[in-house]
N, C-alpha and C positions, 0 to 999 in steps of 0.2 A: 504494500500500500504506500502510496507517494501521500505525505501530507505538508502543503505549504504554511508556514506560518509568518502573516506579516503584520509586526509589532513598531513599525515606521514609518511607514506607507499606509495614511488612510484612505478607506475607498467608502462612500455612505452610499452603502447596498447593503438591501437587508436579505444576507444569502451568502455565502462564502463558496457554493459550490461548482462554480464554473468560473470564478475570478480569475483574472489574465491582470497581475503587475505590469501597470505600465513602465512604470520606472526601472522594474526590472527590464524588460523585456529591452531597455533601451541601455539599460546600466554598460559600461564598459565593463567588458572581459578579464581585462587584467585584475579587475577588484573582485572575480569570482573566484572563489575557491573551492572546488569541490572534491570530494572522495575521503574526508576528513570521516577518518574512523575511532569511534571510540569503545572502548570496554574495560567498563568500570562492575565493579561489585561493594556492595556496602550491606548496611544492617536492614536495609530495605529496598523493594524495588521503586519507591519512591525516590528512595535518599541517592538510590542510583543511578534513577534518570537525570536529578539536579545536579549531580555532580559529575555526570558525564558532559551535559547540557554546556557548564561551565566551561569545562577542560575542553571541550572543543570549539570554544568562540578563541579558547588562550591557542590551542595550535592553529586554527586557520589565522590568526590576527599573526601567527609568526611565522608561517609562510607566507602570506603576505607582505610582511617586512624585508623579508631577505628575496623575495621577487623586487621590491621598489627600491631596496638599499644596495650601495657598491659593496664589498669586501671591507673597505677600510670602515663606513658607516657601522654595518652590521657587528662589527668587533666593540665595539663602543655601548651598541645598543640592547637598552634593558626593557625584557619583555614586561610592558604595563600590567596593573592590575587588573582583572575582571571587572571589575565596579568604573572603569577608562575603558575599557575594548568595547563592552554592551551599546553606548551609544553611537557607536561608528560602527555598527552591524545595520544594514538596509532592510534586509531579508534573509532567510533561512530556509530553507526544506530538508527535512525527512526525507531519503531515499531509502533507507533500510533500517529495520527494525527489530527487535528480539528481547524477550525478558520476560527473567524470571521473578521468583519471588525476591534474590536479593542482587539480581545481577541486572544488568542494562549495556546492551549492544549494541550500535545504530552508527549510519552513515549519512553526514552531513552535507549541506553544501549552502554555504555561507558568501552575502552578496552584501560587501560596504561598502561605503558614502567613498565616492570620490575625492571630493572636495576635504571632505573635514578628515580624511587620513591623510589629504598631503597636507593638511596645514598640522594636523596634529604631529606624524613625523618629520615635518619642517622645522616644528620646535621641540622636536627629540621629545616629546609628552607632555612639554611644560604649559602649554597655555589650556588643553585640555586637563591636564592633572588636576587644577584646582577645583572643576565642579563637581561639585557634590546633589548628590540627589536628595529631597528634600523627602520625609517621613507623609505618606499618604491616608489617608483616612477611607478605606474600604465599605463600603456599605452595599453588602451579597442582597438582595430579592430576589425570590423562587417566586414564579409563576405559571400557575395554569389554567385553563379556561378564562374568564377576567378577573381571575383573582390573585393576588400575591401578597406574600410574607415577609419581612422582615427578623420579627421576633419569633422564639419559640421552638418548640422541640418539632413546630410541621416546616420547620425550613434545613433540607439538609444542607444547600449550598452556603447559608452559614454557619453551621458546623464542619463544613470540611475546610473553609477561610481558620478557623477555630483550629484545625486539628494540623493544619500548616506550617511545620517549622521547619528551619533552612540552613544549613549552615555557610553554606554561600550564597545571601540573598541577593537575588538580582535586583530588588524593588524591597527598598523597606516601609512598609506598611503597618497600621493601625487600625484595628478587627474591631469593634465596638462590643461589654461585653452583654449589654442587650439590662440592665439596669432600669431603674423606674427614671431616672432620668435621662437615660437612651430614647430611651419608649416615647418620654413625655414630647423631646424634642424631636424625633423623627417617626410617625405613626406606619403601619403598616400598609395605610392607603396613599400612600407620599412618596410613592419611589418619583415622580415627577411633579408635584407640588405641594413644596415642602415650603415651610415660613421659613425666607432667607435667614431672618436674626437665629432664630433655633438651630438653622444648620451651623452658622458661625457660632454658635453655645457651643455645641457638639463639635467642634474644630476642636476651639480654645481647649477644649478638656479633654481632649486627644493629644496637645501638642503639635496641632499639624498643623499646613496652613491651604492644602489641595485634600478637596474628598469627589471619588469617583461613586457612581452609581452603576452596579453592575446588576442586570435584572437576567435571571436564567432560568430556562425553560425547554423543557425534554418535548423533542418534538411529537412524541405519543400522546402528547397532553394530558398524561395521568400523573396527578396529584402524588402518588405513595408507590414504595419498590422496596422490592426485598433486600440491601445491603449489599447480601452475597450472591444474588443471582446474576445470571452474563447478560451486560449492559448489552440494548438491543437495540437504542434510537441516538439518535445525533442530537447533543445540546447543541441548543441557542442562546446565544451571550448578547445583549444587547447594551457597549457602552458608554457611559455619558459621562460629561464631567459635570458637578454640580456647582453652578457658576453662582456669582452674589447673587441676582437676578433670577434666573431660570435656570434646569438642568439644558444643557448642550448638547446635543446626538452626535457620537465622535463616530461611530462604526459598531458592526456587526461580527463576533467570532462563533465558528461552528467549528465545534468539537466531534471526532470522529469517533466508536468505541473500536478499540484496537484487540484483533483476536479474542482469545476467554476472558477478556478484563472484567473483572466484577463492576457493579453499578458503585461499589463502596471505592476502588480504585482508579474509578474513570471519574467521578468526581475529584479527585486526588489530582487526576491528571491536570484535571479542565481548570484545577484554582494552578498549576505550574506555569501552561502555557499562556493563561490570563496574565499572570506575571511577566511573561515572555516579553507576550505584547504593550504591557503597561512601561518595561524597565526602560525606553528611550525618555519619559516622563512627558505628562501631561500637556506643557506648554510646546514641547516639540511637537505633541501629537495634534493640538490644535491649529500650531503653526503650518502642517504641514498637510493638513484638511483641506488649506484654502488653492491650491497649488493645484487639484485634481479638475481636471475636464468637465467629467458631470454628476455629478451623485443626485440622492432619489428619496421622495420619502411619501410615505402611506397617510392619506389625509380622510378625515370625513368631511363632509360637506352638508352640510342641511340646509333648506332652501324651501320658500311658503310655498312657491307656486312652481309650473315648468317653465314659465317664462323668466322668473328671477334665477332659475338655474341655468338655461341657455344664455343670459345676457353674463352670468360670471363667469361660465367657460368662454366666450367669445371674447372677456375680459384675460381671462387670465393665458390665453393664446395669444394675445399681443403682446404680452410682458414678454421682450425678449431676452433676458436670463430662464428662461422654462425653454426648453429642450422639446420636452413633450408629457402630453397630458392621458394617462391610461384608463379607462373606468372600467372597476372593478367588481360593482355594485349600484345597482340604481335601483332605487326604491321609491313610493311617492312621494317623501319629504326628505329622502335623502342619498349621498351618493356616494361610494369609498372610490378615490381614484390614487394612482400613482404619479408622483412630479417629476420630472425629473429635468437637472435643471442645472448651471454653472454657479461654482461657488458652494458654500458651506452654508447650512441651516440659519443662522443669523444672519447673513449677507441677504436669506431669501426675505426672511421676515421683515428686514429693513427694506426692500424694494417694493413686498407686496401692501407695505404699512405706507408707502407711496401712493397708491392705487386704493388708498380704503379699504384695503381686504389686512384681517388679523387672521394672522397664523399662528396658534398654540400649540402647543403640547397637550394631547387630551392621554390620559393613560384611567384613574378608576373609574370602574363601574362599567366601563365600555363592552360591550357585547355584541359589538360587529363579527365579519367572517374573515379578517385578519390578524394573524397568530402573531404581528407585531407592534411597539408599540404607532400611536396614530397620534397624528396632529387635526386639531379641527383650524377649518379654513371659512370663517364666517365676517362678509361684509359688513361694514363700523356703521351704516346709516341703516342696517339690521340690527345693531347691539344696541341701537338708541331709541328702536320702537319700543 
């Protein structure tokens, strides 16, 4: 099984299963490294996959070096830290894979930043050496059908953020431990509208100063699973950053169950390579949102009459940052379409907040026939009747 994973490169599609990097696909050659074999054994097939994961960003980052550096360079030069190599990885895949209960085998191939490895080996490590990645504030929601968790013994995706320890962590994170004053400041119904100041409560008292929103959902849409039975469906990761303002729609990850992995270990897995993709840090990830061609998002649209819904689709196909407009659903008073569109989800909302039309984030109680989450898309001289 081939699996790519890209923790650099955002792409806003909600789907991971036929994605084509473009930046890979255009990346220079010389910055590919592949065939990067690792096999590691530890106390666990967790603790081996992460410590394989590691040892092999540290070899490709040093074949890479001694492909870019002369003889006389490379005698000089000291192979960086893990916590310095992570952000100069573009992208990754999985070519081969194997593992046991305390063993982990696998074949890599590892694809970094052009730019920021010659400026990094330009200055021999020093000007990337000093940054440090900042302590995150994780907050896991299990969802299925229109419902989701937070707190509580019915969320296992935050029990396995809980059961997550590292010794080489690529992203150092902050789990919340779910407390009456967890609770109070971020409710179950709030993975998307949450009261700014409470979420900043819940910073301050985490010590962090970025909290991400990760909401996951087994694509069999059942609620409960046996621990140890063999995982049978693909998660869905859907992630946001939670901004002062609003939550952010950064990208979508889809987690694959790999051979006999139990449901209890494929969880395991899905909170590693979450990490994976979170370790370039959030502002990189926002930053590099804005850069992509076209990304997409799943809207409802409610509307009194037919006429008021043909004149905002006729509106909203003039806006030219929309790409194209899908419908997905039509109903008498209402309709799920697809956007798809140039620029990042804020960029849209500031355009179509040009045009009178408000774009939100709709997530509780919603009961439409899509499995992700939805923005509602409703005209401002509609909100004022």
């Amino acid at each position: 099984m081939k699996r790519t994973a890209f923790y650099s490169v955002l792409l806003l599609f909600f789907g991971m299963a036929a994605v084509i990097n473009t930046a890979s696909a255009q990346s220079n050659p010389v910055f590919t490294i592949e065939n990067v074999e690792v096999d590691v054994t530890a106390e666990s097939a967790v603790k081996a996959r992460e410590e394989a994961f590691a040892k092999a960003q540290i070899d490709a980052f040093t074949t890479l070096a001694r492909r870019l550096l002369s003889e006389r360079e490379i005698s000089t030069f000291s192979v960086p830290e893990l916590s310095y190599i992570s952000p100069l990885v573009q992208d990754f895949e999985i070519t081969q894979e194997q593992l046991s209960n305390v063993r982990y085998k696998a074949k890599y191939v590892f694809r970094f930043k052009e730019e920021d490895v010659r400026r990094f080996l330009g200055g021999h490590g020093v000007v990337h050496a000093q940054v440090k990645q900042k302590t995150m504030l994780i907050l896991p929601f299990y969802q299925w059908d229109t419902r989701a968790v937070l707190w509580g013994q019915n969320n296992p995706w935050l029990a396995s953020w809980n059961n997550s320890f590292e010794t080489n962590q690529l992203l150092p994170v902050a789990i919340p431990i779910g407390d009456l004053a967890d609770m109070m400041d971020i409710e179950d119904d709030q993975a998307l509208t949450y009261d700014p100041r409470r979420l900043n409560r819940i910073k301050r008292r985490y010590h962090t100063e970025e909290a991400v929103i990760l909401i996951a959902a087994l694509d069999n849409g059942k609620p409960h699973f046996n621990p140890t039975a063999i995982a049978d469906t693909t998660m869905t990761i859907y992630v946001y950053k939670a901004g002062e303002d609003a939550p952010e729609y950064l990208h979508t990850l889809k987690v694959v169950p790999s051979g006999e992995e139990t449901f209890s270990k494929f969880f395991e897995r899905a909170v590693i390579e979450t990490k994976s993709f979170l370790s370039s840090g959030l502002n990189t990830l926002s930053t590099r949102q804005t850069v992509e061609e076209t990304n997409s998002i799943h809207s409802v649209v409610p509307f009194s009459s037919m006429r008021e819904w043909v004149e905002l689709q006729k509106l909203l196909r003039q806006i030219k940052e929309i790409r194209q407009i899908d419908i997905l659903s039509l109903k008498p008073q209402k309709a799920e379409i697809r956007i798809t569109f140039s620029g990042n989800a804020r960029e849209l909302q500031r355009t179509l907040s040009g045009y009178n039309i408000d774009l939100s984030p709709h997530y509780t109680g919603y009961a439409g026939t899509m499995a992700t989450p939805a923005y509602f898309i409703l005209q401002k001289r509609r909100l004022m009747r």
